[in-house]
BANU-491879 format. One line per 10 residues: their letters; for each residue x, y, z of N, C-alpha, C. Coordinates in pm, 1 decimal, padded with zeros to 6 digits. Example, Ala and Ser with C-alpha at 12.3 -4.5 7.8 and 13.67 -1.06 7.14 Angstrom:
<recs>
as = 01319.0/-00569.0/00780.0/01230.0/-00450.0/00780.0/01320.0/-00330.0/00780.0; 01285.0/-00225.0/00708.0/01367.0/-00106.0/00714.0/01290.0/00003.0/00787.0
</recs>
This chain:
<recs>
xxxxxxxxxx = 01244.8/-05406.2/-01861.5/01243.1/-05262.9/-01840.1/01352.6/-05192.7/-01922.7; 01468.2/-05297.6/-01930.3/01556.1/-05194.2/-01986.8/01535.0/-05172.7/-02169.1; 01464.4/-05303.9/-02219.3/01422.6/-05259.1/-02341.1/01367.4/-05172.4/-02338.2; 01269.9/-05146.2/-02269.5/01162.2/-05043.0/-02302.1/01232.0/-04926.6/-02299.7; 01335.0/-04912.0/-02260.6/01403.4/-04768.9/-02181.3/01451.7/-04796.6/-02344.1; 01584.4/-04859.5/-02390.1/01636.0/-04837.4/-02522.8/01518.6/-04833.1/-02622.4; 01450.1/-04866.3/-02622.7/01317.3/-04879.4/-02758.6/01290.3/-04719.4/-02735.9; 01252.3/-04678.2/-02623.6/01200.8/-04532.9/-02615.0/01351.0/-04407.4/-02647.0; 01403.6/-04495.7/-02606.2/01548.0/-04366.3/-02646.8/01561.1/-04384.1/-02804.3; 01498.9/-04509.7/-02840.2/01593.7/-04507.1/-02990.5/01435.3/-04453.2/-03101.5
xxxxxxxxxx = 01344.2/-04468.5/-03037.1/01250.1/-04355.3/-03124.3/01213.7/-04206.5/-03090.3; 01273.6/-04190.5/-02996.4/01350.2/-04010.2/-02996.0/01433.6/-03974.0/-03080.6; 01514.9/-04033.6/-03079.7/01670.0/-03997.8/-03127.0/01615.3/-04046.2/-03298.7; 01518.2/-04139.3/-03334.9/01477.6/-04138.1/-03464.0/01376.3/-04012.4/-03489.2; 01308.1/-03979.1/-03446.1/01237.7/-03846.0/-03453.2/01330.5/-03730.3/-03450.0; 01450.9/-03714.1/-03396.5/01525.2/-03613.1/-03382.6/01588.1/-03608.4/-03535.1; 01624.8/-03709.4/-03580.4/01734.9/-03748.8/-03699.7/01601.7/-03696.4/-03826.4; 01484.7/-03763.9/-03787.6/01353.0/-03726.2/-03919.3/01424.9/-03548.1/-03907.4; 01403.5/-03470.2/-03805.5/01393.6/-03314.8/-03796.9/01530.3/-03278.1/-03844.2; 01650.5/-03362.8/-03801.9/01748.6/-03294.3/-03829.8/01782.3/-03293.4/-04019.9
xxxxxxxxxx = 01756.2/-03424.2/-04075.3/01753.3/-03447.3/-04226.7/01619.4/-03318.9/-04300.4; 01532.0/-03328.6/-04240.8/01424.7/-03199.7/-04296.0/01523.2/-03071.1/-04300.0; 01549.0/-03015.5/-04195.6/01606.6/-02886.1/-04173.7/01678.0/-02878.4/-04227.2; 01784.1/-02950.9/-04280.7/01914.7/-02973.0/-04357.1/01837.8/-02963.8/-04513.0; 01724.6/-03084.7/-04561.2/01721.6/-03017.6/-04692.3/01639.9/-02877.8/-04694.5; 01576.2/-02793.5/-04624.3/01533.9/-02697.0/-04644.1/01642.8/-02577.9/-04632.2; 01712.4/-02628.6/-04565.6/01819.1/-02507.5/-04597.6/01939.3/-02500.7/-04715.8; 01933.4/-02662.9/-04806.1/01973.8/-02681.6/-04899.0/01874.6/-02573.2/-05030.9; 01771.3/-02636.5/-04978.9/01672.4/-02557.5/-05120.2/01678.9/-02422.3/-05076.8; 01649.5/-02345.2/-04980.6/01679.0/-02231.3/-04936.3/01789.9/-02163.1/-04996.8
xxxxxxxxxx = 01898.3/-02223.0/-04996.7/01997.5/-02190.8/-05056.4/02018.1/-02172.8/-05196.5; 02004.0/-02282.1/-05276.0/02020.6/-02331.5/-05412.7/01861.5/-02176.3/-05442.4; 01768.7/-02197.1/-05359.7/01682.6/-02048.5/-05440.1/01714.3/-01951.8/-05464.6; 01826.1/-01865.6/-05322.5/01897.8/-01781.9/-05323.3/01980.6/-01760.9/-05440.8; 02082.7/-01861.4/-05458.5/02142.2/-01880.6/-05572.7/02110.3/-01872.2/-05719.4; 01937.1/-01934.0/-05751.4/01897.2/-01908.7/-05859.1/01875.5/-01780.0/-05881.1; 01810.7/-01655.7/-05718.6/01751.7/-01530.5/-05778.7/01886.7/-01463.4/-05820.5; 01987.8/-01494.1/-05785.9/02101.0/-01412.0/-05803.1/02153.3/-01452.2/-05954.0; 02157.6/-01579.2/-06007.0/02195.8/-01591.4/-06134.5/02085.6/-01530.6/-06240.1; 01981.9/-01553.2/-06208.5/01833.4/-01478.4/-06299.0/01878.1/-01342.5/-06332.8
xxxxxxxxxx = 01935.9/-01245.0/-06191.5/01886.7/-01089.0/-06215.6/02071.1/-01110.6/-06261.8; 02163.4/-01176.2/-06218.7/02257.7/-01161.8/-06361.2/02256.5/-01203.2/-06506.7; 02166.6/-01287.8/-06530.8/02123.1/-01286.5/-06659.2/02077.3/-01150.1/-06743.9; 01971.0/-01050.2/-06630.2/01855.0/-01017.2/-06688.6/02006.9/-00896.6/-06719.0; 02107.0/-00857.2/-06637.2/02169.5/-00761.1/-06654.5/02324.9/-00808.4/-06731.8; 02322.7/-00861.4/-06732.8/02436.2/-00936.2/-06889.0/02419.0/-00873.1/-07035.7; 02234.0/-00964.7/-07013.1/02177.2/-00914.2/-07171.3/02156.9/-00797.6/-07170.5; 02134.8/-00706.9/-07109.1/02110.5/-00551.3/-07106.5/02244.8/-00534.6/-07146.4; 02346.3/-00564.2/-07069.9/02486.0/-00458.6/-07111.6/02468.1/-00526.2/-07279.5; 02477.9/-00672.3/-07312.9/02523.4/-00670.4/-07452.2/02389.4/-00600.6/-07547.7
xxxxxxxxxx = 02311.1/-00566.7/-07490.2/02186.0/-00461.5/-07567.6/02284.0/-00342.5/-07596.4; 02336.0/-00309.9/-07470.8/02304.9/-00132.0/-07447.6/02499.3/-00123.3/-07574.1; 02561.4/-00237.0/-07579.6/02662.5/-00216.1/-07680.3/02644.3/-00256.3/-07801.2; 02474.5/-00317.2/-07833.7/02438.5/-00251.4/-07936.7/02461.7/-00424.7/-08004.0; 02489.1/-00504.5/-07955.1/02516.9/-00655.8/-07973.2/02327.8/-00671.9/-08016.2; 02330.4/-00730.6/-08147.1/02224.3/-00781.0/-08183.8/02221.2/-00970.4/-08090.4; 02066.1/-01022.8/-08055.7/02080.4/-01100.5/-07986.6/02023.1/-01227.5/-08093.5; 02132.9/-01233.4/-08186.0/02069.5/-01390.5/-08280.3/02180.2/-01461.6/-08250.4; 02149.8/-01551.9/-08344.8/02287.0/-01659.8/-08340.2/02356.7/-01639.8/-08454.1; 02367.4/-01528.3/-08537.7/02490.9/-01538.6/-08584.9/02584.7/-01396.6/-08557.8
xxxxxxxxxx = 02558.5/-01353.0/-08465.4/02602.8/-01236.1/-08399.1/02732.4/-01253.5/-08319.6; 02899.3/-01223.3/-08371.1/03010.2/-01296.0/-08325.1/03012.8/-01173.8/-08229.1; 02941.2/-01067.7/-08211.0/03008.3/-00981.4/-08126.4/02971.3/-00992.4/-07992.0; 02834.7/-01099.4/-07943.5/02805.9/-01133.1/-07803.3/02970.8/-01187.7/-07708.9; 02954.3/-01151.4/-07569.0/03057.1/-01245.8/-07534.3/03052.7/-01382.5/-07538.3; 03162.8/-01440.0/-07513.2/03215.5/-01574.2/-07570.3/03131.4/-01665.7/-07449.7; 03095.1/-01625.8/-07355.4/03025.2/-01716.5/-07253.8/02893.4/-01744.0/-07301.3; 02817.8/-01637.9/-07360.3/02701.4/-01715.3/-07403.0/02685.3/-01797.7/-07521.0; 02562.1/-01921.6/-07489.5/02563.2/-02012.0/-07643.4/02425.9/-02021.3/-07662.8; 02400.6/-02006.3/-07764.9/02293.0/-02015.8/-07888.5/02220.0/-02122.2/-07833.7
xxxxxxxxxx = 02068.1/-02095.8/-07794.6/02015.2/-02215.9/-07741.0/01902.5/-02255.8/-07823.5; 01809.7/-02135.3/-07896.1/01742.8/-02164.7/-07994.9/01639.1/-02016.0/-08005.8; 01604.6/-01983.7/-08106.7/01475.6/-01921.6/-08091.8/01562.7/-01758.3/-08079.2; 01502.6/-01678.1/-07969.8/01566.7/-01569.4/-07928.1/01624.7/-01590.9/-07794.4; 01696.0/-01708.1/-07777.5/01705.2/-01768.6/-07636.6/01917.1/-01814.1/-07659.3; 01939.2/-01737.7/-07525.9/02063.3/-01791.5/-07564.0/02158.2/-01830.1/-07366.7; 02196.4/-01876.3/-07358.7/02238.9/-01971.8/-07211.9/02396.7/-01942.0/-07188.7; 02412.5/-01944.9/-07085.0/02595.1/-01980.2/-07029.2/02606.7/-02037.0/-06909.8; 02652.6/-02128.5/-06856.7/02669.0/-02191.3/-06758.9/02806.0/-02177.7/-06745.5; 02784.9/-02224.7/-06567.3/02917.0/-02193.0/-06464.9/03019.7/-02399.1/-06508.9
xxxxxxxxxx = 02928.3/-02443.5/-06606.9/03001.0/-02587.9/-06601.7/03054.9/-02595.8/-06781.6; 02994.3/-02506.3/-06856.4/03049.7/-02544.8/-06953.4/03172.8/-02407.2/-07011.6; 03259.2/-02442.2/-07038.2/03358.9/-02295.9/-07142.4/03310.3/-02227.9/-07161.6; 03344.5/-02103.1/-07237.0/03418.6/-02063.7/-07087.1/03340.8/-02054.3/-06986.3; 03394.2/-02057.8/-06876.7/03308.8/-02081.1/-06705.7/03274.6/-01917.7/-06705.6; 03173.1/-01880.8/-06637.9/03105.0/-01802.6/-06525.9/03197.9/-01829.6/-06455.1; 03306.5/-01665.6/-06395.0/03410.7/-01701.1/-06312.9/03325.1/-01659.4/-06180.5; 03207.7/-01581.5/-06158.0/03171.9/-01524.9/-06061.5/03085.3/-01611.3/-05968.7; 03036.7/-01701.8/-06040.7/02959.6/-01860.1/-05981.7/03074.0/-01982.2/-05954.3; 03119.0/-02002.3/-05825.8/03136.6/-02124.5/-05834.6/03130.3/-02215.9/-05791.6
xxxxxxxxxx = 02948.6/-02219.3/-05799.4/02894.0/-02374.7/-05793.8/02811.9/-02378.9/-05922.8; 02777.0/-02502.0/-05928.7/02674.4/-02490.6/-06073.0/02546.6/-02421.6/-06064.1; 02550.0/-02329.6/-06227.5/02421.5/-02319.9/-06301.7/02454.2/-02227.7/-06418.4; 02304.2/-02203.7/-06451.3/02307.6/-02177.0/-06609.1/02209.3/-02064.0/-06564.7; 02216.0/-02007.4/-06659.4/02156.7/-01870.5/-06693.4/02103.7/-01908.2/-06842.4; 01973.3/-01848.5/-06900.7/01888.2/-01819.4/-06974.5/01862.4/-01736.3/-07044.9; 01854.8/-01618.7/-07101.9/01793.1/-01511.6/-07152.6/01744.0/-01536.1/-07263.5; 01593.7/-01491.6/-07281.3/01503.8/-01487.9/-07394.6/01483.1/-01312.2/-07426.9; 01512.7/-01250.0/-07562.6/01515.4/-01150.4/-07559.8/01383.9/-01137.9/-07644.9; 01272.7/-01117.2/-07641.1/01133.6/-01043.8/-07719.3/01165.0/-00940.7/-07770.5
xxxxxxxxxx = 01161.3/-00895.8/-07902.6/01124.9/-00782.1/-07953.4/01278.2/-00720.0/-08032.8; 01235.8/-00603.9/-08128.5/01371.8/-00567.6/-08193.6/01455.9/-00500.6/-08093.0; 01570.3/-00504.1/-08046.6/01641.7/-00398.2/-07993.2/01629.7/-00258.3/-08032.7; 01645.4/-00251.1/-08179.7/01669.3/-00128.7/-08183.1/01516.4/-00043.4/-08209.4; 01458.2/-00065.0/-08116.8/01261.1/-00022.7/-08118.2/01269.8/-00018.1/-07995.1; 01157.3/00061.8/-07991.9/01161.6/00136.7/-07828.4/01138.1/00037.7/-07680.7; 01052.1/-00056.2/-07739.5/01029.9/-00162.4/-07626.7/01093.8/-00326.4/-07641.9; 01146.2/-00372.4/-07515.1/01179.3/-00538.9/-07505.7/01161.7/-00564.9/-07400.5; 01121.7/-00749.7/-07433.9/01086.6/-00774.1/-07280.5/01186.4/-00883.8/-07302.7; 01265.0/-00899.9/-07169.2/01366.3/-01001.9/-07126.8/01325.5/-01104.4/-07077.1
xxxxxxxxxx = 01302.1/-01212.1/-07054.8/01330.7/-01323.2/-06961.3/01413.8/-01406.8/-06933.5; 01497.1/-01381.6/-06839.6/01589.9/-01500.0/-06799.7/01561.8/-01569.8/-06625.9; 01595.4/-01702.2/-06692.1/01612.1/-01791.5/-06604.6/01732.7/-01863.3/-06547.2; 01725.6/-01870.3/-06442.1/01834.4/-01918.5/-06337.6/01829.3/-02032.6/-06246.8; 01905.2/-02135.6/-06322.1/01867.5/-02282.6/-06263.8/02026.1/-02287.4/-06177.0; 01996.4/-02301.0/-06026.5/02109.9/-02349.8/-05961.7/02076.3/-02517.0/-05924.4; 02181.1/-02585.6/-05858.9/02186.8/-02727.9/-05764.6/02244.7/-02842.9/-05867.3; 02252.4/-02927.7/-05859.5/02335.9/-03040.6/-05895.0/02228.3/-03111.1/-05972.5; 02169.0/-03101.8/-06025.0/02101.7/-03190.6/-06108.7/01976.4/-03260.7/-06090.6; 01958.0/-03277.3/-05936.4/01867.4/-03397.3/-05874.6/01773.7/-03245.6/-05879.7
xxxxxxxxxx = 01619.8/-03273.7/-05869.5/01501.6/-03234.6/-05810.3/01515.4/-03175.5/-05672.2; 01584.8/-03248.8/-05577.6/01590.0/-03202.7/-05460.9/01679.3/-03139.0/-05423.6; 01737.7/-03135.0/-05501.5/01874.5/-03022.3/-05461.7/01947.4/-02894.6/-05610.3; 01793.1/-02891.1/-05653.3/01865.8/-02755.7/-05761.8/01683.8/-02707.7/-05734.0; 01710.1/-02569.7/-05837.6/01623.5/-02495.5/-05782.8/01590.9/-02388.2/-05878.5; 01504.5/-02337.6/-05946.4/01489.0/-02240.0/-06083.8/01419.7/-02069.9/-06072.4; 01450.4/-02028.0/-06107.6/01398.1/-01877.2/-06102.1/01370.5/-01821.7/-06225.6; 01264.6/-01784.6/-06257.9/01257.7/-01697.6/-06366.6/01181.8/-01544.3/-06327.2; 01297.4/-01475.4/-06383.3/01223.9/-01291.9/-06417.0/01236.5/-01279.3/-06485.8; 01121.2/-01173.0/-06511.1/01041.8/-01116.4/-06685.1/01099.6/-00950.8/-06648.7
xxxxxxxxxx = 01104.4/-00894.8/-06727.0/01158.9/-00757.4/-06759.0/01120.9/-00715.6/-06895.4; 01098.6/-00562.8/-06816.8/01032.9/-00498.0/-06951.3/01193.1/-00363.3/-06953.8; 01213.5/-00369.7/-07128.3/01341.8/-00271.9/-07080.3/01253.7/-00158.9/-07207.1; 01289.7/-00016.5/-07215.7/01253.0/00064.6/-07292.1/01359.1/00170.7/-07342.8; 01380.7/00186.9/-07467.3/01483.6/00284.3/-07509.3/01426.7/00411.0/-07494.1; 01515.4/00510.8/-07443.9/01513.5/00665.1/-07414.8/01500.2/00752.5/-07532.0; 01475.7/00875.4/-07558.6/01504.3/00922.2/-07682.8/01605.4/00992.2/-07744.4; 01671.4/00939.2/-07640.4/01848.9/00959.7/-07682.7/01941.9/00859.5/-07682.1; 01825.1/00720.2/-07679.8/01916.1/00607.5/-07724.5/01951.9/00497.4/-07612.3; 01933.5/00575.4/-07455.9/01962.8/00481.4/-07338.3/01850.3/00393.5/-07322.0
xxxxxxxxx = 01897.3/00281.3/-07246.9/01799.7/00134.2/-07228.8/01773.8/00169.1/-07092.7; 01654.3/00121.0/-07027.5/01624.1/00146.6/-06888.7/01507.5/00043.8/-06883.6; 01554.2/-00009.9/-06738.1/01433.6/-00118.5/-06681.8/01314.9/-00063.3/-06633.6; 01197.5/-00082.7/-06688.2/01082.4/-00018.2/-06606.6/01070.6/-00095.6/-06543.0; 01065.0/-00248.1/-06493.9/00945.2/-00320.0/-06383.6/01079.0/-00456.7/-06428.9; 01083.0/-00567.4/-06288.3/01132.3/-00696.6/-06297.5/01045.3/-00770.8/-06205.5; 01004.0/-00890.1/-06227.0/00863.6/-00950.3/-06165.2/00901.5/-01110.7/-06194.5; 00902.7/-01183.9/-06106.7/00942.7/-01314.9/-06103.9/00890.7/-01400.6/-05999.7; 00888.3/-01512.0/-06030.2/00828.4/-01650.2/-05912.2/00941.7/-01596.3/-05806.0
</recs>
């Protein structure tokens, strides 16, 4: 009898531990998502300020700030792990921005992406928003629409 009593306590208390490890990683990914939408829409507004000062977005452009690096294409990255750091993140990730189109023409579309978590699958987490930005006819940049997973 008394096995049966420990056998039945110890596959409760294993069913409890299955729920308690679930809940724990969902509030890990929960988190690490949070984290990505927040590095994304600082991406999308980084590259706007170095637009709106008129910073061309190639790679041989010394006047971007020193945090972002040349990733390829019209695509350029800064992470909270490599030099200089993202002082405003501090846990890991990287930021993205793909800039479409000439700056100095009336329409661009942005995309940046925002990868937070440590590396593993199960514990990082990605965001991407698209943005459409449009110059004024006096020269100001303005977001019409931001739309993302």
């Amino acid at each position: 009898m008394t096995m049966f009593l420990l056998l039945f306590l110890a596959t409760i208390l294993l069913g409890y531990w299955q729920v308690i490890r679930y809940k724990t990683k969902m509030t890990q990914l929960k988190q690490q998502s949070i984290r990505a939408q927040f590095a994304a829409r600082a991406g999308l507004s980084d590259a706007l300020y170095e637009l709106k000062q008129l910073h061309t977005w190639d790679s041989n452009n010394d006047d971007l700030s020193d945090q972002w690096h040349f990733l390829g294409g019209d695509t350029f990255y800064k992470s909270s792990q490599i030099e200089p750091l993202i002082p405003q993140f501090s846990y890991p990730v990287t930021i993205s921005v793909t800039v479409s189109g000439n700056p100095t023409q009336d329409t661009l579309s942005l995309t940046s992406r925002g990868d937070s978590g440590y590396g593993t699958p199960e514990k990082s987490y990605s965001v991407e928003l698209k943005s459409k930005v449009v110059r004024s006819l006096f020269g100001k940049m303005h977001t019409l629409e931001v739309e993302g997973n």
